[in-house]
C-alpha positions as CSV (number, residue, x, y, z in Angstrom):
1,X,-17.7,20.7,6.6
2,X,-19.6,17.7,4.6
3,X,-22.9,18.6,3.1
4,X,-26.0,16.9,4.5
5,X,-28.2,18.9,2.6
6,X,-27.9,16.5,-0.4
7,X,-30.4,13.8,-1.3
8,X,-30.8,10.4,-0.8
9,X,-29.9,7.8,-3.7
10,X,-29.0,4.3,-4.1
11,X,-25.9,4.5,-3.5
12,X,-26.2,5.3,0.4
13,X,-27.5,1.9,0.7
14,X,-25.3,-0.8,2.1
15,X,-24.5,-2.9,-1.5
16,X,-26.8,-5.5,-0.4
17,X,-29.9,-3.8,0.1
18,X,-29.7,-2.0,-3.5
19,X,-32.5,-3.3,-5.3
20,X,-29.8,-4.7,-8.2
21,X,-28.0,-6.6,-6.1
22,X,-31.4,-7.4,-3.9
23,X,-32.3,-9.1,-7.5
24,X,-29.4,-10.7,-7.9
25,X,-28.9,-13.0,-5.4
26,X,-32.4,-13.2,-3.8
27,X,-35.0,-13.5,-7.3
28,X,-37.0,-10.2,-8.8
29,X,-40.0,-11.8,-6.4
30,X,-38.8,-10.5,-3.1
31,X,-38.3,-7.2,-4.4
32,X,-40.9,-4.1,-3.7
33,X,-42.8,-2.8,-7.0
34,X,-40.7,0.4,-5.5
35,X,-37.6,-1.6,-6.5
36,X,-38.4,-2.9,-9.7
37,X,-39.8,0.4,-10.9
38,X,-36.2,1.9,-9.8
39,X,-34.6,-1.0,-11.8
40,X,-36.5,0.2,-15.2
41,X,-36.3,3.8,-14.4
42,X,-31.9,3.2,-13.9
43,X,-31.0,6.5,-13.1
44,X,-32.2,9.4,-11.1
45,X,-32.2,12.8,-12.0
46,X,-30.6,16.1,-9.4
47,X,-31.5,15.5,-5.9
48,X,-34.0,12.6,-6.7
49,X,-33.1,9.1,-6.8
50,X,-34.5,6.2,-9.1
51,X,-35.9,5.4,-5.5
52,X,-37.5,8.5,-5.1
53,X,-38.9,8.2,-8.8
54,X,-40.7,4.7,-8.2
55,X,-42.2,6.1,-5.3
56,X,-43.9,9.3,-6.5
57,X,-45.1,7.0,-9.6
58,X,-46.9,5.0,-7.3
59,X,-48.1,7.6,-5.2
60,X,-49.6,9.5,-8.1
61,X,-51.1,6.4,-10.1
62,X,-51.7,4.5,-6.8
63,X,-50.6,0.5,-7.9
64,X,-48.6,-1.3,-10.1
65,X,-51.6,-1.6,-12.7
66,X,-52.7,2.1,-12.8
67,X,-49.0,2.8,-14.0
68,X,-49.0,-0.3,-16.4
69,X,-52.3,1.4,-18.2
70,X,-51.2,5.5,-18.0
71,X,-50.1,6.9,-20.7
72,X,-47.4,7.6,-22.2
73,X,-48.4,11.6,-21.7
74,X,-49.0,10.9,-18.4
75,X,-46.0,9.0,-17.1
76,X,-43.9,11.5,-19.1
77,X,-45.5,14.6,-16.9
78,X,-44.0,12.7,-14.1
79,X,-41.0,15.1,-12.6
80,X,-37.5,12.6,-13.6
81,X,-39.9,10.6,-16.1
82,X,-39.8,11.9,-19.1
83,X,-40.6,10.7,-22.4
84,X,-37.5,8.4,-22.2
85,X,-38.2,6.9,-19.2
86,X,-41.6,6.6,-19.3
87,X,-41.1,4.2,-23.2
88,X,-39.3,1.9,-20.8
89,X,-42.2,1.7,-18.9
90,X,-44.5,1.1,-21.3
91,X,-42.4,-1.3,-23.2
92,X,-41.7,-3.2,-19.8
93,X,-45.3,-3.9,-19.4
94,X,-46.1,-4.7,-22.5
95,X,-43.4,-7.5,-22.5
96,X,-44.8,-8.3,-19.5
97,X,-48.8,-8.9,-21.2
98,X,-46.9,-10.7,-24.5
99,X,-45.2,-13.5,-22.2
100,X,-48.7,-15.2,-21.7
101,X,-50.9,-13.3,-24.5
102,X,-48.5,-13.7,-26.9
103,X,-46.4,-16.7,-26.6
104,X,-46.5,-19.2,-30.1
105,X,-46.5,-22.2,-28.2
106,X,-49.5,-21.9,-25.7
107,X,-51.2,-21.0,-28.5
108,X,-50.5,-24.1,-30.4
109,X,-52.7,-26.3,-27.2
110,X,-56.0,-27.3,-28.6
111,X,-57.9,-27.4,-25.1
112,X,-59.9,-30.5,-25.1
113,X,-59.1,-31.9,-21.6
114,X,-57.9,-30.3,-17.9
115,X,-54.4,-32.3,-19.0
116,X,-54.0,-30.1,-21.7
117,X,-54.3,-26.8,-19.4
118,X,-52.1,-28.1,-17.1
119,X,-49.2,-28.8,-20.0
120,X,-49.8,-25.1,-21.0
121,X,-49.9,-23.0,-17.6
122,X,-48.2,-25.4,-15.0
123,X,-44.4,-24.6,-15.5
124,X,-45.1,-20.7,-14.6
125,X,-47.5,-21.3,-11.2
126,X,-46.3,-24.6,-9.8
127,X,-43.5,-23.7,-7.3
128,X,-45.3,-19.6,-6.6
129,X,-45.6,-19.3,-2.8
130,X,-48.7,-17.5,-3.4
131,X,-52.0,-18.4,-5.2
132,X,-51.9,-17.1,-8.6
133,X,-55.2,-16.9,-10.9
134,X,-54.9,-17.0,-14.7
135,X,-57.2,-17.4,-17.3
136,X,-57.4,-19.2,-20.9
137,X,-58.5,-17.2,-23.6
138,X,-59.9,-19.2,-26.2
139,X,-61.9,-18.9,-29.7
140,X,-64.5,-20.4,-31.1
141,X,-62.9,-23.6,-32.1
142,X,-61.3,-24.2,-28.5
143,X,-57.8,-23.2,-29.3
144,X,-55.9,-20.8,-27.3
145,X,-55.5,-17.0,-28.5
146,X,-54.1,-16.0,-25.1
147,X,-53.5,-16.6,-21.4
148,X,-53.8,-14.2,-18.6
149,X,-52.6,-13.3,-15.5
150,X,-55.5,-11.9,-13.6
151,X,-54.1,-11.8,-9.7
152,X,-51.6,-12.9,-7.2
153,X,-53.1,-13.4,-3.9
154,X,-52.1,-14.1,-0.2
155,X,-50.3,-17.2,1.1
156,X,-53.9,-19.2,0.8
157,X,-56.1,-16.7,-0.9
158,X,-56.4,-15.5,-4.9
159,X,-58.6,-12.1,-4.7
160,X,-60.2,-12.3,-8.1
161,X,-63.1,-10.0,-9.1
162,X,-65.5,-11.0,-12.5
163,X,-64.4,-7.5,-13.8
164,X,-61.0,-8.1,-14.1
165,X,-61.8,-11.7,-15.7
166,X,-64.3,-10.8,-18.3
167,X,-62.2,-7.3,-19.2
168,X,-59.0,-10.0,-20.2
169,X,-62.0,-11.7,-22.3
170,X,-63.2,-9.0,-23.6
171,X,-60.5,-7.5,-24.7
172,X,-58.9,-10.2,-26.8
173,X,-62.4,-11.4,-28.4
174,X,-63.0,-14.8,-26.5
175,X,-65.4,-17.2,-26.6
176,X,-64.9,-18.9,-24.0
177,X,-62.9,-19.2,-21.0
178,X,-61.0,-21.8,-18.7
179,X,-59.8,-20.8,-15.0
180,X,-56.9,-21.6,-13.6
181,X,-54.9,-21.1,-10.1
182,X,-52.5,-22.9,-7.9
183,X,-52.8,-24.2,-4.2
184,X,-49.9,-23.6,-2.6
185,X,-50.9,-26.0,-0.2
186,X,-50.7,-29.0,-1.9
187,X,-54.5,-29.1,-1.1
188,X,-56.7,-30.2,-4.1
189,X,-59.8,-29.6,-2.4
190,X,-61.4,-26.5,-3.5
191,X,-62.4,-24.2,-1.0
192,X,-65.3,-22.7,-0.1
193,X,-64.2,-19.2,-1.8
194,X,-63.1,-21.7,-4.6
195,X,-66.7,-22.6,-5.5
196,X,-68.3,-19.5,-4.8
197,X,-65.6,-17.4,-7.1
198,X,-66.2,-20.0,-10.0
199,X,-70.5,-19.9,-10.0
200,X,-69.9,-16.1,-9.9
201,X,-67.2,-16.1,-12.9
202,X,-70.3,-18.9,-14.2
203,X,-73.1,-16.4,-14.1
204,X,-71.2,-13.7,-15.1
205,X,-70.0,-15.5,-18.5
206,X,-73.4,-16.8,-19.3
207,X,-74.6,-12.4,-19.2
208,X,-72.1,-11.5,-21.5
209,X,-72.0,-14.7,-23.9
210,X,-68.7,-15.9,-22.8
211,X,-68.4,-19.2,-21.1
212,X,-66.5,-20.8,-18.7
213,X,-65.6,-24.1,-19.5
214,X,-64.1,-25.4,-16.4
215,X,-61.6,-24.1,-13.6
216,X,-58.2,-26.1,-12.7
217,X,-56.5,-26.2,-9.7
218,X,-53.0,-27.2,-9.7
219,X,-50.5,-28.4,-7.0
220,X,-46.5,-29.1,-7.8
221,X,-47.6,-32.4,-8.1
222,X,-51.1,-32.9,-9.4
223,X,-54.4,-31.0,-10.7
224,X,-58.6,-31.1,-10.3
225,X,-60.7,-30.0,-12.8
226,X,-64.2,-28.6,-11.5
227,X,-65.8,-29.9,-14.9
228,X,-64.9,-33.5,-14.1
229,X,-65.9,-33.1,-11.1
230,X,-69.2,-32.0,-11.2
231,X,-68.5,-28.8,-10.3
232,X,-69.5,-26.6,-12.9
């Protein structure tokens, strides 16, 4: 008489719906944080599945960014974690912060012009579906020490809040700050939410002595700087 008493895994998905093969033929984009947490985490433990895993780490942390700043204490308490498991983690998102933050070239760019924050940021937001908002990190001689990702939004919409901004600024000692995000549109023109979001990020640099030097929008095919325009 088979056993039904045993749990779910994986492997009782049809082969194209595991999250592997999900990532191999469609892009690690479409998949669900579930899915890419199960991808780090590999393997399951006795009657709980990688699956299972990702989804009680996202119940007990509650989003993607909680986990990425737990420690590793805490993600090791997690039932199939483990210390093991849970250095993945960490070293996953900290890969993750060290593609922007940490990558030689950007921080070559001496921004002097919106061109030159284009060259350095347009290659990883042009062709995103969704509006992504990143942010320069620069010192006091303009060069860049770091860049950001600070949110993905909706089809039309970055949600952006000045804490999450300034934290990124404050963190990494910066004296200034450019914007950045895409229109998926193709539309230049900055939206109302555009122009409100930048004099809030505005007033909120000038409190804490970090300011914003201007905020690009980019399209595949072209870019507008708020600073040329009058903007800011």
């Amino acid at each position: 008489m088979p056993d039904d008493t045993r749990s779910f895994t994986v492997h009782d998905l049809p082969p194209e719906e595991r999250p592997r093969e999900r990532l191999r033929h469609l892009g690690a984009e479409v998949l669900s944080s579930q899915e890419l947490l199960a991808l780090i985490i590999g393997r399951g433990i006795a009657g709980h599945s990688a699956l299972g895993i990702a989804q009680d780490l996202l119940a007990r942390f509650g989003n993607v960014r909680a986990i990425s700043e737990a420690t590793l204490e805490e993600l090791a308490a997690l039932r199939g974690i483990g210390l093991a498991k849970a250095a993945q983690l960490k070293a996953c998102f900290e890969l993750g912060k060290r593609q922007d933050l940490d990558n030689e070239r950007v921080k070559r760019f001496d921004i002097r012009n919106p061109e030159a924050v284009v060259k350095a940021i347009r290659s990883s937001i042009k062709d995103k579906a969704k509006e992504h908002f990143k942010l320069l990190l620069l010192n006091a001689r303009n060069h860049v020490i770091g860049i950001a990702n600070v949110s993905v939004g909706t089809l039309n919409a970055s949600l952006v809040h000045p804490r999450e901004v300034f934290k990124e600024a404050i963190q990494h000692s910066a004296a200034s700050v450019v914007l950045a995000h895409n229109h998926p549109s193709g539309d230049l023109v900055p939206s109302d939410e555009d122009l409100a979001l930048t004099r809030r990020l505005k007033d909120a640099g000038r409190l804490l002595g970090i300011e914003v030097l201007d905020h690009i929008i980019l399209t595949q095919k072209a870019h507008m700087s708020f600073r040329e325009k009058g903007l800011l």
